[in-house]
Every structure is written in structure tokens, then in C-alpha cells.
mmCIF file of the N, C-alpha and C atoms, coordinates in Angstrom:
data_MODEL
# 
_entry.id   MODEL 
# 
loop_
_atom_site.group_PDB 
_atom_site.id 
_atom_site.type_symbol 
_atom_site.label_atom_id 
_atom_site.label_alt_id 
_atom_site.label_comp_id 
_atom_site.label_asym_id 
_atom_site.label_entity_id 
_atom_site.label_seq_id 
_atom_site.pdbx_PDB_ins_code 
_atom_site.Cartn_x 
_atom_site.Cartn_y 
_atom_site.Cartn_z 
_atom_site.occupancy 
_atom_site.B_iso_or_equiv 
_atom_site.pdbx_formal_charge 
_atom_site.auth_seq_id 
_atom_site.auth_comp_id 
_atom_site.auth_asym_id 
_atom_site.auth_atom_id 
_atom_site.pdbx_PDB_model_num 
ATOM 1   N N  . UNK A 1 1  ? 170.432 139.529 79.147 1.00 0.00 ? 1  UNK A N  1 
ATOM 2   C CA . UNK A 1 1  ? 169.003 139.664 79.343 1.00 0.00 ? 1  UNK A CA 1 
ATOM 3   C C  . UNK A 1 1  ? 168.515 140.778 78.431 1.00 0.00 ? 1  UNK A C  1 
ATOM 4   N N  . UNK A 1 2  ? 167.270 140.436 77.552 1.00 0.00 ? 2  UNK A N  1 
ATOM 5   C CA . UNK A 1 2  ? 166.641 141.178 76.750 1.00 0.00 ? 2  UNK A CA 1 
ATOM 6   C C  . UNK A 1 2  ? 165.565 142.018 77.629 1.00 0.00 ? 2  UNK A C  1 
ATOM 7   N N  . UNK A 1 3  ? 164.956 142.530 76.618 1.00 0.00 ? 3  UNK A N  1 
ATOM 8   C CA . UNK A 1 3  ? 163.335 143.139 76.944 1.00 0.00 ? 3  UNK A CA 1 
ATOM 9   C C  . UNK A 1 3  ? 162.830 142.333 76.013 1.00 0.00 ? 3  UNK A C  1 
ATOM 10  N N  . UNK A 1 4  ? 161.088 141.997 76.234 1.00 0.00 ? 4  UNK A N  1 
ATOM 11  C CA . UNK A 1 4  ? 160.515 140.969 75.332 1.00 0.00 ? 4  UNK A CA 1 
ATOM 12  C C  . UNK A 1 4  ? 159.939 142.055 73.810 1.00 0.00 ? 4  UNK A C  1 
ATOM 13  N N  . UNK A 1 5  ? 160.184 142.968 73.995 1.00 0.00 ? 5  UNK A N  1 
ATOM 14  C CA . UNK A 1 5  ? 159.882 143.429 72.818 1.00 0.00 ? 5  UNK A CA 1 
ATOM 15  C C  . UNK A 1 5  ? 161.399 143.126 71.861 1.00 0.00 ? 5  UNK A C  1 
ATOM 16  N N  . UNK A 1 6  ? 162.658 143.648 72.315 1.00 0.00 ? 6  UNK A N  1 
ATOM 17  C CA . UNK A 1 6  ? 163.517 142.927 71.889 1.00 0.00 ? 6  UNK A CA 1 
ATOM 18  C C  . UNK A 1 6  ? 163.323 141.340 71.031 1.00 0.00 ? 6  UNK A C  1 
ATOM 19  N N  . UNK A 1 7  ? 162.954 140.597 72.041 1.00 0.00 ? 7  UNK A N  1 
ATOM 20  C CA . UNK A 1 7  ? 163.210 139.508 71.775 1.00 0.00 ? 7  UNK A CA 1 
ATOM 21  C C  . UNK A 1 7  ? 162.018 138.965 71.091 1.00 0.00 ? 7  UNK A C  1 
ATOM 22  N N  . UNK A 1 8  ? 161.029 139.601 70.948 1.00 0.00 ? 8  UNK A N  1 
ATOM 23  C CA . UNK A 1 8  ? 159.992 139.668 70.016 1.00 0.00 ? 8  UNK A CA 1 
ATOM 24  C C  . UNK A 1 8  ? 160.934 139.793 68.142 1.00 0.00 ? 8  UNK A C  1 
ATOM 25  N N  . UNK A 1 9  ? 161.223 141.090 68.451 1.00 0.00 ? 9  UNK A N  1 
ATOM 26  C CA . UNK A 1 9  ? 161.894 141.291 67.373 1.00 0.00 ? 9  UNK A CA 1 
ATOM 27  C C  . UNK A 1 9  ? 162.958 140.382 66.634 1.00 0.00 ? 9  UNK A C  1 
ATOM 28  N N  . UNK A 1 10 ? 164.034 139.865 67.350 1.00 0.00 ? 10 UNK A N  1 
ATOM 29  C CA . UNK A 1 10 ? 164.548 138.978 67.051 1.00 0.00 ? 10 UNK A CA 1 
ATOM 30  C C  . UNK A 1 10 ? 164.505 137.648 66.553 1.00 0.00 ? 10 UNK A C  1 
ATOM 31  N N  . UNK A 1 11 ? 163.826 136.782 67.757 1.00 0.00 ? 11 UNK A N  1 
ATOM 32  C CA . UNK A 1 11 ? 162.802 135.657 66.996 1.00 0.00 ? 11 UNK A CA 1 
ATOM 33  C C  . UNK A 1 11 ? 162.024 135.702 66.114 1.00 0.00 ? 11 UNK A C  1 
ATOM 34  N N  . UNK A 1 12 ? 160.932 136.639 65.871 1.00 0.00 ? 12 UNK A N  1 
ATOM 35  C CA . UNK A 1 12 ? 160.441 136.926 64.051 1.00 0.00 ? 12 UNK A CA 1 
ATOM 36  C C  . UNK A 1 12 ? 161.593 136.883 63.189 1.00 0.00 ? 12 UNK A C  1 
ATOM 37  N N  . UNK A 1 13 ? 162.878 136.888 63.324 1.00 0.00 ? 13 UNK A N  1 
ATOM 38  C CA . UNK A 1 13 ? 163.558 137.377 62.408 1.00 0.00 ? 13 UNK A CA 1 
ATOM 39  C C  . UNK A 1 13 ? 163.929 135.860 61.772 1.00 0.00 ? 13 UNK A C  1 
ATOM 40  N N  . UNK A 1 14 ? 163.784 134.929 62.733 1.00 0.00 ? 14 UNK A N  1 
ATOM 41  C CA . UNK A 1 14 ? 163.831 133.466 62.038 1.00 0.00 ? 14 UNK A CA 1 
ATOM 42  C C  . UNK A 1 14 ? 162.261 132.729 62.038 1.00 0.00 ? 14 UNK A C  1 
ATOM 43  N N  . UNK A 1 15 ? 161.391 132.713 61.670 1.00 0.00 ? 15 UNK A N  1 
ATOM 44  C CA . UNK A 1 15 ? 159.891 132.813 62.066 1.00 0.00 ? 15 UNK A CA 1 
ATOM 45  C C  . UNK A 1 15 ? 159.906 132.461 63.714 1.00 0.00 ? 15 UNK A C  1 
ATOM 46  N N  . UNK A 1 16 ? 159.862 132.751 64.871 1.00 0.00 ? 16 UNK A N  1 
ATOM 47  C CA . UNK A 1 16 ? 160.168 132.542 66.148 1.00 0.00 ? 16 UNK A CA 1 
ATOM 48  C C  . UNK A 1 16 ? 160.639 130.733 66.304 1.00 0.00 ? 16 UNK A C  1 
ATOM 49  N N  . UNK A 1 17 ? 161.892 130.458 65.767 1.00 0.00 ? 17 UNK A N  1 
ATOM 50  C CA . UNK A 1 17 ? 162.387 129.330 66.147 1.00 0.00 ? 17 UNK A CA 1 
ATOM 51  C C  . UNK A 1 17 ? 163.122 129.497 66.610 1.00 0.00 ? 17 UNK A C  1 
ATOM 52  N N  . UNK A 1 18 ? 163.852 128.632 68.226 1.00 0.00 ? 18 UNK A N  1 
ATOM 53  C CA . UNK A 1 18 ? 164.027 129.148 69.248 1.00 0.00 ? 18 UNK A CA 1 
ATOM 54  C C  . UNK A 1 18 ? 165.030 127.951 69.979 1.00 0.00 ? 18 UNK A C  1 
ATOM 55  N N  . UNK A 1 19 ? 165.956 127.858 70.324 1.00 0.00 ? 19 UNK A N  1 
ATOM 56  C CA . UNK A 1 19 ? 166.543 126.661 71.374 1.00 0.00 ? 19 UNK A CA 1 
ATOM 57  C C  . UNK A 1 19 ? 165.914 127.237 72.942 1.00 0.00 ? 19 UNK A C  1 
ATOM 58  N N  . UNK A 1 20 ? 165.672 126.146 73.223 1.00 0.00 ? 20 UNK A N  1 
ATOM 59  C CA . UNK A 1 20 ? 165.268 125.987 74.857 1.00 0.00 ? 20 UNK A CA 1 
ATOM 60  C C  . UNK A 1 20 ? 165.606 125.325 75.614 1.00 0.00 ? 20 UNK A C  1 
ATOM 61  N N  . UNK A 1 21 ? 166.619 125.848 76.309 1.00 0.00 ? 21 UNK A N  1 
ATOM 62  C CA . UNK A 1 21 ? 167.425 124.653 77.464 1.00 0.00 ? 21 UNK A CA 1 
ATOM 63  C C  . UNK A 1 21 ? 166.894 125.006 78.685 1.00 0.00 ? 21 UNK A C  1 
ATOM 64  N N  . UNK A 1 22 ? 166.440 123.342 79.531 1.00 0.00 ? 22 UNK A N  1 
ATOM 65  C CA . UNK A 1 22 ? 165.839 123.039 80.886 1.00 0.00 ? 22 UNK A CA 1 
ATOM 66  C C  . UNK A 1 22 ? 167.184 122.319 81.112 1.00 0.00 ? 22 UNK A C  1 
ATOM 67  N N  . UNK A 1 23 ? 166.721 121.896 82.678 1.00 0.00 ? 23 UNK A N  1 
ATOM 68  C CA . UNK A 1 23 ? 167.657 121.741 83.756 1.00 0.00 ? 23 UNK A CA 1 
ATOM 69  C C  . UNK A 1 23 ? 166.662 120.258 83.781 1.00 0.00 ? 23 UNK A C  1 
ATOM 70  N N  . UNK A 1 24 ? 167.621 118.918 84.048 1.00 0.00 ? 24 UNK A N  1 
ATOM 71  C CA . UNK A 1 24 ? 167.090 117.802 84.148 1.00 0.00 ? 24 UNK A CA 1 
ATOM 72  C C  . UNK A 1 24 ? 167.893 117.236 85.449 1.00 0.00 ? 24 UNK A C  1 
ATOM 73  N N  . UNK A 1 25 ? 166.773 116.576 86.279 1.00 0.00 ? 25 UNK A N  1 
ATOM 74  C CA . UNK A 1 25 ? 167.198 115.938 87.527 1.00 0.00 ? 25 UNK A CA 1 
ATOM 75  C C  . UNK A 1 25 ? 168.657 116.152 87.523 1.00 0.00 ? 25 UNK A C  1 
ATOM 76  N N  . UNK A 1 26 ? 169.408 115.745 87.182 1.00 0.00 ? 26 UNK A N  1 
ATOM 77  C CA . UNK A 1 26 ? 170.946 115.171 87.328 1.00 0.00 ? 26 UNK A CA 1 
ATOM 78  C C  . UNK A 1 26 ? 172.043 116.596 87.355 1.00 0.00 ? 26 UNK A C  1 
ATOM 79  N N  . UNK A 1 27 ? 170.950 117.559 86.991 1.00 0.00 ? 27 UNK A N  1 
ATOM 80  C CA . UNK A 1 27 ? 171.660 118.925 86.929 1.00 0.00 ? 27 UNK A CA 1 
ATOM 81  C C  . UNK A 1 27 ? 172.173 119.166 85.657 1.00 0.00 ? 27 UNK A C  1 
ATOM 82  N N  . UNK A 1 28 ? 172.034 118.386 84.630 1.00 0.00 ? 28 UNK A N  1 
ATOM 83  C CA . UNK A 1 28 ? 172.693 118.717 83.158 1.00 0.00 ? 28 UNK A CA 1 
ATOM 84  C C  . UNK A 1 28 ? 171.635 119.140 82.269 1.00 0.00 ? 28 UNK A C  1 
ATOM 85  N N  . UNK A 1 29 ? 171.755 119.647 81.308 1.00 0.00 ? 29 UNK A N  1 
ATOM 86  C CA . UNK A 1 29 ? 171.252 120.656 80.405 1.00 0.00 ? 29 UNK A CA 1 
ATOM 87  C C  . UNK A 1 29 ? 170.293 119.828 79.364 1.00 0.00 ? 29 UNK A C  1 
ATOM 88  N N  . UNK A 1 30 ? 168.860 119.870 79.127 1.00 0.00 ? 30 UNK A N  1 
ATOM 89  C CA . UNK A 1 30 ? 168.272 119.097 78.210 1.00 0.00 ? 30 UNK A CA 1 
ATOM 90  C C  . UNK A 1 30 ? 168.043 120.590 76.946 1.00 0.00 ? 30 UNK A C  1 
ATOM 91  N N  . UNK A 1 31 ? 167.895 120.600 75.609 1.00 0.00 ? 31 UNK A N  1 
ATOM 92  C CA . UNK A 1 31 ? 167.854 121.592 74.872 1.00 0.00 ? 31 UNK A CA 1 
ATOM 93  C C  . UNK A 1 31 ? 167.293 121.043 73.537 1.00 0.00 ? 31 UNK A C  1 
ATOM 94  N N  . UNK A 1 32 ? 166.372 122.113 73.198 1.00 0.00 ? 32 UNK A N  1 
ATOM 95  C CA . UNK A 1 32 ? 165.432 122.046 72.340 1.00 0.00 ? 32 UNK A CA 1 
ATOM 96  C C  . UNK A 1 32 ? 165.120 122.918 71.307 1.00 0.00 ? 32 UNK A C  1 
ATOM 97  N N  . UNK A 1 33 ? 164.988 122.354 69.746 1.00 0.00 ? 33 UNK A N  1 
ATOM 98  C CA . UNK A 1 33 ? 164.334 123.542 68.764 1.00 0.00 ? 33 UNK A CA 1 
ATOM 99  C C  . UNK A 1 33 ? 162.959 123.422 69.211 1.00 0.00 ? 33 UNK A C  1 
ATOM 100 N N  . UNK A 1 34 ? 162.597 124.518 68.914 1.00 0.00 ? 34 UNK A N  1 
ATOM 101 C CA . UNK A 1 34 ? 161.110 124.993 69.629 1.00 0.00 ? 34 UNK A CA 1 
ATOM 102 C C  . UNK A 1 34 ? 161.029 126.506 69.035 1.00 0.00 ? 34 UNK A C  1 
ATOM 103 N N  . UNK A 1 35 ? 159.237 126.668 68.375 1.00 0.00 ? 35 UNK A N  1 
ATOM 104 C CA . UNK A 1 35 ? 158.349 127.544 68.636 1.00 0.00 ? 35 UNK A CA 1 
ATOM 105 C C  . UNK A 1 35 ? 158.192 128.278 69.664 1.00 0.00 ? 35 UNK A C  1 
ATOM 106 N N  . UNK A 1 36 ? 158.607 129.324 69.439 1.00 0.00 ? 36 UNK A N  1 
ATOM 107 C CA . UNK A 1 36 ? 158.357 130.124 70.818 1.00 0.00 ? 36 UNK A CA 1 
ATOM 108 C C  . UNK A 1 36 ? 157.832 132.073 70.537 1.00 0.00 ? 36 UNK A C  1 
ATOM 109 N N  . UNK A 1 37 ? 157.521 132.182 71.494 1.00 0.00 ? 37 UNK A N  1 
ATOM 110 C CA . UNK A 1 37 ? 156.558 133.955 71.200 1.00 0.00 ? 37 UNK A CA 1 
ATOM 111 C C  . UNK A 1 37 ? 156.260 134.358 72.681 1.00 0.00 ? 37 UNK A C  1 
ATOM 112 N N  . UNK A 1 38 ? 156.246 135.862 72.458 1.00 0.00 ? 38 UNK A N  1 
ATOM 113 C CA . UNK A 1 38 ? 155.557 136.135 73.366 1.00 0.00 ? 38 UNK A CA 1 
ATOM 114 C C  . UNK A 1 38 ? 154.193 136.749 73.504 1.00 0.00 ? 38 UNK A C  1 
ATOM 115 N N  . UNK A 1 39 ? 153.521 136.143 74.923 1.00 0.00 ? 39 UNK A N  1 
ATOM 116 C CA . UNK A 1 39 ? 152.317 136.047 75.274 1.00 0.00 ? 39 UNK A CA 1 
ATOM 117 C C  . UNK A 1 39 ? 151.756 136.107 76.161 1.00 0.00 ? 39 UNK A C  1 
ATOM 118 N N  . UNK A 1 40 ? 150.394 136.621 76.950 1.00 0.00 ? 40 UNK A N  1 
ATOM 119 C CA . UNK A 1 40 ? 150.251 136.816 77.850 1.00 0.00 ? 40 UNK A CA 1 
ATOM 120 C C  . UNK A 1 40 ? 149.518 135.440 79.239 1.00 0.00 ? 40 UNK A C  1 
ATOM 121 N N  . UNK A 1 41 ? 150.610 135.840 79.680 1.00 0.00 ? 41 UNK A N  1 
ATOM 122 C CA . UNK A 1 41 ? 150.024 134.490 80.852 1.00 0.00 ? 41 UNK A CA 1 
ATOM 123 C C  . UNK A 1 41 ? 148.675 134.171 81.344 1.00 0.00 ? 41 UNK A C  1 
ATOM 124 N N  . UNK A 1 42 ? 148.345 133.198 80.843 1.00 0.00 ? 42 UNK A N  1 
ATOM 125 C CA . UNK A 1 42 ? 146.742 133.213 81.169 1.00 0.00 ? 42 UNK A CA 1 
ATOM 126 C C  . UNK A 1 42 ? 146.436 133.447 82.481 1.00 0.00 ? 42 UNK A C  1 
ATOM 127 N N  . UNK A 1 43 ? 147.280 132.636 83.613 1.00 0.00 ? 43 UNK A N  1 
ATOM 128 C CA . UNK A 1 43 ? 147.251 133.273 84.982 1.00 0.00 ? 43 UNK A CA 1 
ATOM 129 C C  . UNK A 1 43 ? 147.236 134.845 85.444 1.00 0.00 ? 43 UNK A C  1 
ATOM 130 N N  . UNK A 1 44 ? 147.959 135.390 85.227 1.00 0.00 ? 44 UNK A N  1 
ATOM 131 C CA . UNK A 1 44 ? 148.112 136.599 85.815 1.00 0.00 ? 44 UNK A CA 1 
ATOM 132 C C  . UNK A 1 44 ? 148.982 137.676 84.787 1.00 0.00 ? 44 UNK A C  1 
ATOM 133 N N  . UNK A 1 45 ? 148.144 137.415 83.469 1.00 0.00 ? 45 UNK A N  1 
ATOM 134 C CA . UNK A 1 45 ? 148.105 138.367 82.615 1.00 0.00 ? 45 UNK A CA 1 
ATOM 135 C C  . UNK A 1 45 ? 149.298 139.201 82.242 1.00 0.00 ? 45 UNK A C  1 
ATOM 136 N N  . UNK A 1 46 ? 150.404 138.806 82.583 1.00 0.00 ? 46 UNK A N  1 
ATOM 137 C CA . UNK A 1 46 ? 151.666 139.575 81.674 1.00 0.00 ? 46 UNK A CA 1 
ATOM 138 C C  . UNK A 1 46 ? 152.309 138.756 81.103 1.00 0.00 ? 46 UNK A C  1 
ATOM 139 N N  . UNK A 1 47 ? 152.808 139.841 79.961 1.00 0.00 ? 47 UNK A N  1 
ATOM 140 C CA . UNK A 1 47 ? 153.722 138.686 78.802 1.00 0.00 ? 47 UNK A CA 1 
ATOM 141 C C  . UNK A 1 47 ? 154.783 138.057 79.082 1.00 0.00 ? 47 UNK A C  1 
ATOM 142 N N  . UNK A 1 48 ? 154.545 137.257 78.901 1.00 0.00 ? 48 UNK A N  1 
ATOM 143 C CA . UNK A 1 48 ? 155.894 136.054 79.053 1.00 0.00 ? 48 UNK A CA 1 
ATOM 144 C C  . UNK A 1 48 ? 156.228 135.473 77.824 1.00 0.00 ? 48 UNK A C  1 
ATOM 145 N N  . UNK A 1 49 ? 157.952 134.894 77.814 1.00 0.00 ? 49 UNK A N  1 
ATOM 146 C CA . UNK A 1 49 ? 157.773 133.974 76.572 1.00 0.00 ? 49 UNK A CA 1 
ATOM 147 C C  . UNK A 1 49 ? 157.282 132.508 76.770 1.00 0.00 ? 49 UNK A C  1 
ATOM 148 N N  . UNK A 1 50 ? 156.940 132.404 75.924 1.00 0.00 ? 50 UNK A N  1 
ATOM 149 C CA . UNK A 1 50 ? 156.097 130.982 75.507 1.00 0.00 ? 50 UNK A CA 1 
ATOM 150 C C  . UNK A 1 50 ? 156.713 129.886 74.214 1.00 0.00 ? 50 UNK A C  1 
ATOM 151 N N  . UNK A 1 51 ? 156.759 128.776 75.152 1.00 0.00 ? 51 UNK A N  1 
ATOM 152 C CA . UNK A 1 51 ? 157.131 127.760 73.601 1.00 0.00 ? 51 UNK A CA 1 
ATOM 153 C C  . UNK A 1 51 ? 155.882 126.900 73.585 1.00 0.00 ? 51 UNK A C  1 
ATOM 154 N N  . UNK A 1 52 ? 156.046 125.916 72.161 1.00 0.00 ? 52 UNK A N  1 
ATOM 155 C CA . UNK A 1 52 ? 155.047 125.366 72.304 1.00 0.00 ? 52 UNK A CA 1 
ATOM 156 C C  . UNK A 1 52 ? 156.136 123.748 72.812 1.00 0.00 ? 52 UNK A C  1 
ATOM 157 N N  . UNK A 1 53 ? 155.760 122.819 73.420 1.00 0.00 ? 53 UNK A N  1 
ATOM 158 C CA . UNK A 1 53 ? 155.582 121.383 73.790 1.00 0.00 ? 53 UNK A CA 1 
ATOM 159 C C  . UNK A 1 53 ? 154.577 120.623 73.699 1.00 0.00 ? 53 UNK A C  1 
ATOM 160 N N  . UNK A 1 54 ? 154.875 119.132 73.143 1.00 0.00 ? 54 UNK A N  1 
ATOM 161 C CA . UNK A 1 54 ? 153.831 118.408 73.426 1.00 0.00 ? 54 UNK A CA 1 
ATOM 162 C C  . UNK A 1 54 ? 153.519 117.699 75.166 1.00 0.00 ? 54 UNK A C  1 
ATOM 163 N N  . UNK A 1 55 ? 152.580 117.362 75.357 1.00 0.00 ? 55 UNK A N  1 
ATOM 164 C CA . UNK A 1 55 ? 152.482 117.341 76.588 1.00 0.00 ? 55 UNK A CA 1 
ATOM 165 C C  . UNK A 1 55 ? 153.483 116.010 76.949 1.00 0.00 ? 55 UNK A C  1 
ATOM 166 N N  . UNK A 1 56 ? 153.781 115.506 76.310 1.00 0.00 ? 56 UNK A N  1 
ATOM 167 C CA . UNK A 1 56 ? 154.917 113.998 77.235 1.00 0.00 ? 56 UNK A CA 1 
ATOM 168 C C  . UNK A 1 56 ? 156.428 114.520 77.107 1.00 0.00 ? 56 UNK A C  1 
ATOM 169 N N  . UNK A 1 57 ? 156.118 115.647 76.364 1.00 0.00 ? 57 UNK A N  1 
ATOM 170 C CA . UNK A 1 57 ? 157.889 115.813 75.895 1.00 0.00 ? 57 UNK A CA 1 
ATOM 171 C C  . UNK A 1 57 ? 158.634 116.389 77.484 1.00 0.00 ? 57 UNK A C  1 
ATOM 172 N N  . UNK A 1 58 ? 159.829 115.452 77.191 1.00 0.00 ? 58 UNK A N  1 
ATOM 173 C CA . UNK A 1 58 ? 160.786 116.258 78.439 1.00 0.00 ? 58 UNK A CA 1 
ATOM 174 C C  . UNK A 1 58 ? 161.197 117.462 79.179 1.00 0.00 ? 58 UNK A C  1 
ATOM 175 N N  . UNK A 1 59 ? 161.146 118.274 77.916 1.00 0.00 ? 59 UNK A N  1 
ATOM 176 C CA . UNK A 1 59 ? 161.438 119.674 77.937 1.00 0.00 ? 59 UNK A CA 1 
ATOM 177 C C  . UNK A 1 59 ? 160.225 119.896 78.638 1.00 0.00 ? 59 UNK A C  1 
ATOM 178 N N  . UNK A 1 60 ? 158.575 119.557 78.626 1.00 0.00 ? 60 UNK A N  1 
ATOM 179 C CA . UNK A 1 60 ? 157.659 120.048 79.581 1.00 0.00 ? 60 UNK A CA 1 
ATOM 180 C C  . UNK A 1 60 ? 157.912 119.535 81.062 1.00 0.00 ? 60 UNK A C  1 
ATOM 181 N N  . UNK A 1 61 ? 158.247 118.359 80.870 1.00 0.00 ? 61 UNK A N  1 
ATOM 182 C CA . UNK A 1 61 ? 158.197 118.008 82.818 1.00 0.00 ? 61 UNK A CA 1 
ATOM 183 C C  . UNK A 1 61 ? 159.499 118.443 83.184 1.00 0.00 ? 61 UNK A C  1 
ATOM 184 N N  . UNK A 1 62 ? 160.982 118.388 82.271 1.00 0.00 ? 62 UNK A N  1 
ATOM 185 C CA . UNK A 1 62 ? 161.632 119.341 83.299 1.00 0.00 ? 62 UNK A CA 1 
ATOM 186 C C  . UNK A 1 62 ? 161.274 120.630 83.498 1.00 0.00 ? 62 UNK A C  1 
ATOM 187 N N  . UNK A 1 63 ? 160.820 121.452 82.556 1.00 0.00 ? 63 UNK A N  1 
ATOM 188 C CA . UNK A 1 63 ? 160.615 122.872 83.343 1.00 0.00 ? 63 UNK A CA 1 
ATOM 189 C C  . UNK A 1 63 ? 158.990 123.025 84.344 1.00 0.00 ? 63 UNK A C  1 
ATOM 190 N N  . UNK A 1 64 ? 158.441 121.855 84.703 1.00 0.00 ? 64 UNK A N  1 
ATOM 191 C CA . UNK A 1 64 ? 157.488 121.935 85.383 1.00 0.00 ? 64 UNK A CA 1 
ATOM 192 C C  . UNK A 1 64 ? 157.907 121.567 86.673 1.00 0.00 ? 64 UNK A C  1 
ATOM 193 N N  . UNK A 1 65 ? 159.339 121.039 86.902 1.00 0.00 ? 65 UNK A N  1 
ATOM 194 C CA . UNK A 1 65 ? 159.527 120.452 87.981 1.00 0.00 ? 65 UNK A CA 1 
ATOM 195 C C  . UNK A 1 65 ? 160.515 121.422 88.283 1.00 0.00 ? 65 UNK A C  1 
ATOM 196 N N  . UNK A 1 66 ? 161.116 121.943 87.390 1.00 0.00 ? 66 UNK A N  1 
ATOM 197 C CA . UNK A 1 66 ? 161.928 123.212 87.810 1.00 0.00 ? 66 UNK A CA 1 
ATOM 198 C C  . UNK A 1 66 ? 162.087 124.319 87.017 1.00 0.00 ? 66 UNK A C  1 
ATOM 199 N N  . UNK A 1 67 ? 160.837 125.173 87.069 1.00 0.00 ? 67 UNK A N  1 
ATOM 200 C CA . UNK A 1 67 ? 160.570 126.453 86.293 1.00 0.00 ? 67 UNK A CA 1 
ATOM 201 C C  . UNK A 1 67 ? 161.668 127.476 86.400 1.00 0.00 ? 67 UNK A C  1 
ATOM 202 N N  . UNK A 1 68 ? 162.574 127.011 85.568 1.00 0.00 ? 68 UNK A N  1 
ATOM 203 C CA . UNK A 1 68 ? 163.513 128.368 84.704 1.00 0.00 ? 68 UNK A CA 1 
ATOM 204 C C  . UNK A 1 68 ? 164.244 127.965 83.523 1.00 0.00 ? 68 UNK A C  1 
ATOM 205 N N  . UNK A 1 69 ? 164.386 128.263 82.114 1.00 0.00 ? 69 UNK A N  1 
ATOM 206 C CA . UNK A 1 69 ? 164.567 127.834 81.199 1.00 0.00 ? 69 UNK A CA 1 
ATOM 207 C C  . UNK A 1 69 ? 165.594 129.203 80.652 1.00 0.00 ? 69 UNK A C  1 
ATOM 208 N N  . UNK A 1 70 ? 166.145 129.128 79.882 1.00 0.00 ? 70 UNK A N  1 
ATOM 209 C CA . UNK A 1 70 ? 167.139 130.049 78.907 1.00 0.00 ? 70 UNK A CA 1 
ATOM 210 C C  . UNK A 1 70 ? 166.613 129.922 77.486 1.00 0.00 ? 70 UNK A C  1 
ATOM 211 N N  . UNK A 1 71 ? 166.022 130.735 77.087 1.00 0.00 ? 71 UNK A N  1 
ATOM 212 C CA . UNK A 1 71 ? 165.389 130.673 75.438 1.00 0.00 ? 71 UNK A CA 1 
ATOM 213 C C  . UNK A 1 71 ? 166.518 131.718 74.623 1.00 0.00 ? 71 UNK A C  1 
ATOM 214 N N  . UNK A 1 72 ? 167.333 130.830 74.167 1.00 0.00 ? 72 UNK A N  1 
ATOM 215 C CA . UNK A 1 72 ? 168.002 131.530 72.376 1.00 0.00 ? 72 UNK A CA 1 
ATOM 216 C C  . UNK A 1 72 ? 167.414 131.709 71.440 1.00 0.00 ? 72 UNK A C  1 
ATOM 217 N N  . UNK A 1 73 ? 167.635 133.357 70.411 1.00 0.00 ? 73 UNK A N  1 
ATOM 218 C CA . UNK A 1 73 ? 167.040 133.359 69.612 1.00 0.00 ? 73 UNK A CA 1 
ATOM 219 C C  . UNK A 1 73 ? 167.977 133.853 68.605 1.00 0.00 ? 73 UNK A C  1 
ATOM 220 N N  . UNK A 1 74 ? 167.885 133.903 67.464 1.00 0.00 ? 74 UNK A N  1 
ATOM 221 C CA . UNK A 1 74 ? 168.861 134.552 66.601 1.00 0.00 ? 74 UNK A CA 1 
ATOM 222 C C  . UNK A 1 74 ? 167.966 135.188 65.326 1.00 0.00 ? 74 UNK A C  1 
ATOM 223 N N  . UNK A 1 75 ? 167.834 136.151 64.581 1.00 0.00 ? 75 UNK A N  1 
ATOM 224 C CA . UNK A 1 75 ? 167.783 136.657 63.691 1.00 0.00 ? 75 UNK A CA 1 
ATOM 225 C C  . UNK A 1 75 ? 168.625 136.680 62.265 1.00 0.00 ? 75 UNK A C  1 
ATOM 226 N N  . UNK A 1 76 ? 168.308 135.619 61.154 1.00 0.00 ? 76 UNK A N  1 
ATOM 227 C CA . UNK A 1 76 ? 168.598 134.812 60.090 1.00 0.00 ? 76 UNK A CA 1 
ATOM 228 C C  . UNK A 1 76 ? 169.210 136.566 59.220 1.00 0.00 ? 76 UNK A C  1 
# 
């Protein structure tokens, strides 16, 4: 576990491209290149990281159906 300034730092270091693994019904691992940064939650205003998804993609309805994800980042 980082701090997001950390991991701020890091992800710039590849322009913030990012793997993102969700948890899919069956319990196995769905994982994704993805845009990602951090940003402040429009809800309740602290930074979180953020990827971007299109709205049908998998990676959005599994982590909507089960919000917790693991974001990798590496510095090129």
C-alpha cells in the first residue's frame, strides 16, 4: 500500500497507464490497461484513484457490483 501522492508520482512516470484488476462473479480476476489518476471524489470530496471506463465495459459493472479494485503502476 502506497500514499496517493506516491502513486501519483509513479504513474506519471508511464503517462498514468495503469493495470486494474476487479473481482468477477465467479471470484476470478478480470484485469485491465487503463488511464488512471488521482482525483477528487465528486461525492465526498477526497482524492481517490480514478480510471477512466467506458460505460458497458466489464471492468465498470464488476467494480460497481463489488467496489474494490488493485491498481498497478510502474514507472518506465
Amino acid at each position: 500500500m502506497t500514499d496517493l501522492s506516491d502513486f501519483r508520482r509513479v504513474a506519471g512516470g508511464d503517462n498514468f497507464l495503469c493495470v486494474v484488476a476487479t473481482g468477477r462473479s465467479d471470484g476470478s480476476v478480470q484485469a485491465s490497461l487503463v488511464n488512471a489518476g488521482v482525483l477528487a471524489d465528486p461525492l465526498r470530496g477526497v482524492d481517490v484513484v480514478a480510471f477512466v471506463v467506458r460505460g458497458d465495459a466489464r471492468k465498470g459493472a464488476n467494480f460497481r457490483a463489488r467496489p474494490r479494485a488493485t491498481v498497478v503502476a510502474q514507472a518506465s
